[in-house]
C-alpha positions as CSV (number, residue, x, y, z in Angstrom):
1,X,74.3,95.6,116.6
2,X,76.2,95.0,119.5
3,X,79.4,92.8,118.8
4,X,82.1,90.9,120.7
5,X,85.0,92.8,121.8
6,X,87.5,94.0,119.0
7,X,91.5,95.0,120.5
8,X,93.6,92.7,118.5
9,X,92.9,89.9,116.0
10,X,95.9,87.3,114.8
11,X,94.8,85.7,111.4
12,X,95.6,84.4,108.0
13,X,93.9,86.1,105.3
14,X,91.9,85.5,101.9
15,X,93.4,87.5,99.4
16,X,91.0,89.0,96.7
17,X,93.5,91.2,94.5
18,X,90.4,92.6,92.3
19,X,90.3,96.6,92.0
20,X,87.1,98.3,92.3
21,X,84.9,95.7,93.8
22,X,81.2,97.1,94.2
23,X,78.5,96.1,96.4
24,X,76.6,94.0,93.7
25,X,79.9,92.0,93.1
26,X,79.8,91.4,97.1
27,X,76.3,90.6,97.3
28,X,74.3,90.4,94.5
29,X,70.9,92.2,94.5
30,X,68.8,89.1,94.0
31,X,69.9,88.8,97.6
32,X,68.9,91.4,99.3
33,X,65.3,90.1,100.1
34,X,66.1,89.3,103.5
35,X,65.3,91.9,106.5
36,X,68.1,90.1,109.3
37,X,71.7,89.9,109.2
38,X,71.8,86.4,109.0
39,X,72.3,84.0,106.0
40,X,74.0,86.9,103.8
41,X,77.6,84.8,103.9
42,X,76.4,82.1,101.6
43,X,75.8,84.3,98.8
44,X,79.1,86.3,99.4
45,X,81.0,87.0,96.1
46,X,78.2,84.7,94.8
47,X,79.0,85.3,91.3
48,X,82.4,85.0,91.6
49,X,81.9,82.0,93.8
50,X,80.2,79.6,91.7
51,X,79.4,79.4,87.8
52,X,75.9,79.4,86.3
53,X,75.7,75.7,87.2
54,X,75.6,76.4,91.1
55,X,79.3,74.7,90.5
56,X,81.9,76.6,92.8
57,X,84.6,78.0,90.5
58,X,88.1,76.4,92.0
59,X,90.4,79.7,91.1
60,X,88.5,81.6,93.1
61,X,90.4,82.3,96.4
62,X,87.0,81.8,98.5
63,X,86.9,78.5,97.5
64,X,90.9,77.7,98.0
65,X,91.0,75.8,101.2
66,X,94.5,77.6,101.6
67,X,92.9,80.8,102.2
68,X,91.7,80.7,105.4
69,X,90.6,83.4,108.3
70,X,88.8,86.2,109.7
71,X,91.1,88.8,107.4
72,X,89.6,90.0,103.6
73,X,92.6,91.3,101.7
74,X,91.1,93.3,98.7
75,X,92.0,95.4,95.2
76,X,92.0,99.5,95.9
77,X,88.0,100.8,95.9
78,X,86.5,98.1,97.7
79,X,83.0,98.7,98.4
80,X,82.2,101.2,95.4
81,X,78.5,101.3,93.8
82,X,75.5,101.5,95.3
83,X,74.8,101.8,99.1
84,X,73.9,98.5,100.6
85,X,74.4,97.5,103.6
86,X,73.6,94.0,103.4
87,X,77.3,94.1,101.5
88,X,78.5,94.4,105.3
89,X,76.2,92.0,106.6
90,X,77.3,89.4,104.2
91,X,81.1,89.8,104.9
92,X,80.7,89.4,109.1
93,X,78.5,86.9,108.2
94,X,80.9,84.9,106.3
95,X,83.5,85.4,109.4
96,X,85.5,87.9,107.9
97,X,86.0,90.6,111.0
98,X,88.7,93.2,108.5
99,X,88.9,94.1,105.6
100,X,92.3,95.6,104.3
101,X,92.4,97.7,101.1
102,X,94.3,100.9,99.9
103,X,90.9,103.0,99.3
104,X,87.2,102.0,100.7
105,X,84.3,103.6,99.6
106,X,83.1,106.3,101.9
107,X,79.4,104.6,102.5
108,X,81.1,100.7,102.6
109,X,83.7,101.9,104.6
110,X,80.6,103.5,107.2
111,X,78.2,100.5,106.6
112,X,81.7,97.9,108.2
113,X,82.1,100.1,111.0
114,X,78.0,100.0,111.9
115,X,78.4,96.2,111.8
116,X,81.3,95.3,113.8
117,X,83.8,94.9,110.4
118,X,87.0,97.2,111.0
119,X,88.2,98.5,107.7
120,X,91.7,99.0,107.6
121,X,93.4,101.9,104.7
122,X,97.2,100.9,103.9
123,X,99.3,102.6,101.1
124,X,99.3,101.1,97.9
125,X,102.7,99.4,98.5
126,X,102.0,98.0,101.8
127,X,98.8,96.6,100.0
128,X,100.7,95.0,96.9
129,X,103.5,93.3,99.6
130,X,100.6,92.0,102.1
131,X,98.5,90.4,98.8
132,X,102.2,88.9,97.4
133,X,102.8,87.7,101.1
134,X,99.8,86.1,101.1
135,X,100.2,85.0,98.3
136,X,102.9,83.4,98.4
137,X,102.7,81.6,101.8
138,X,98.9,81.6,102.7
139,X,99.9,80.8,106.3
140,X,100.9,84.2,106.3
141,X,99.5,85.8,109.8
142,X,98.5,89.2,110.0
143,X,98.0,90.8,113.1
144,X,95.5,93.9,113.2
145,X,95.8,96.0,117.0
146,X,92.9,98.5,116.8
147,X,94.4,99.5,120.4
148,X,97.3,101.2,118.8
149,X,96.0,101.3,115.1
150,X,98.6,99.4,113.5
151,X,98.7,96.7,110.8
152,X,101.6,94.4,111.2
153,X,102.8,91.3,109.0
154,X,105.9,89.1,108.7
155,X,108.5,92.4,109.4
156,X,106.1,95.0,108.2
157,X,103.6,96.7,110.1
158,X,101.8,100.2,109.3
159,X,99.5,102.5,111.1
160,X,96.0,103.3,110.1
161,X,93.4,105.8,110.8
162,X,90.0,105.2,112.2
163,X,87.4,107.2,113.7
164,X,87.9,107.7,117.1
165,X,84.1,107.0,118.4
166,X,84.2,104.0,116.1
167,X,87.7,102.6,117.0
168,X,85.8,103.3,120.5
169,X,82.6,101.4,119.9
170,X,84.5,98.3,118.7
171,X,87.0,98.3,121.4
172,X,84.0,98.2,123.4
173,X,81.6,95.8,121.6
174,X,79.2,98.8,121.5
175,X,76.6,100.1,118.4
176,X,75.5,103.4,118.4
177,X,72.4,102.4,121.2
178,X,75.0,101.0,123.6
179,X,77.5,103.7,123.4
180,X,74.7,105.9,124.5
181,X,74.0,103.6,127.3
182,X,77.5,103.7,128.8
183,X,76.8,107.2,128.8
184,X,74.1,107.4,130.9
185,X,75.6,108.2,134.5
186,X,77.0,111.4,132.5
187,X,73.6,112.1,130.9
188,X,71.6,111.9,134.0
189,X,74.4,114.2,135.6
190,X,74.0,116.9,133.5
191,X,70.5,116.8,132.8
192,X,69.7,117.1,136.8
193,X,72.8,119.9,136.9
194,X,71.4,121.7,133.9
């Protein structure tokens, strides 16, 4: 799924402070019927989202017109439970392009990266003074430079790892078929020197 170009993104943030938020509480599995990518947003957070009545819930910062942007500020363990990676689909789909949390889960955290969503790992402070900032002043921007892998806010910043083919394939706008592709002068090279 090739993707627009990611180097650095300025945003506000939704904050969702909740600790160990699985894939069924990101999409729920009556959900999953679908075979494309699109449509899953709708039915992000669903059940957090609305009440049995179809009724949005108002404390719910998904439906707080403060919390804008392109940046999901979660609990630690986001993306626990089951492997699905419609979870992914539903949070590009919605607009978010990052997720920050202090822990992913290690098939979430793969499933984001296969579908153009960066997730960034802070420490557990950094975490719990981004989510008060935000908080606090929603207008709160947050700048995320996958360039030179650092998270930066009001007068914080941190660095974070990433996977150096992935951090490549976003920088690039590339999936897995077109990284291949911007190989092929090297791959015709050695298969006609070898």
């Amino acid at each position: 799924m090739s993707k627009d170009k990611f180097t650095i993104l300025k945003s506000t943030a939704v904050p969702i402070p909740a600790e160990n938020i699985d894939t069924d509480q990101i999409i729920p599995a009556r959900f999953l019927k679908a075979t494309t990518r699109e449509g899953f947003g709708d039915n992000l957070f669903r059940d957090w989202r609305y009440d049995s009545d179809n009724q949005p819930i108002k404390n719910f910062a998904l439906n707080n017109s403060s919390y804008l942007g392109k940046i999901l500020v979660a609990g630690k363990n986001f993306g626990c439970g089951s492997s699905r990676e419609h979870a992914a689909w539903s949070i590009y789909d919605y607009g978010f392009r990052v997720v920050v949390s202090s822990f992913f889960a290690d098939i979430f955290k793969n499933n984001a990266l296969n579908n153009a969503v960066l997730p960034v790992v802070v420490s557990d402070g950094f975490l719990k003074n981004l989510l008060e900032a935000i908080q606090k002043n929603p207008s709160t921007e947050i700048t995320v430079d996958l360039v030179n892998q650092m998270i930066s806010y009001d007068s914080q910043s941190q660095k974070f790892e990433i996977n150096a083919y992935k951090r490549e394939c976003l920088i690039n706008g590339y999936d897995d078929i077109d990284y291949l592709f911007s190989l092929n002068s090297e791959i015709r090279e050695f298969d006609l020197t070898h």
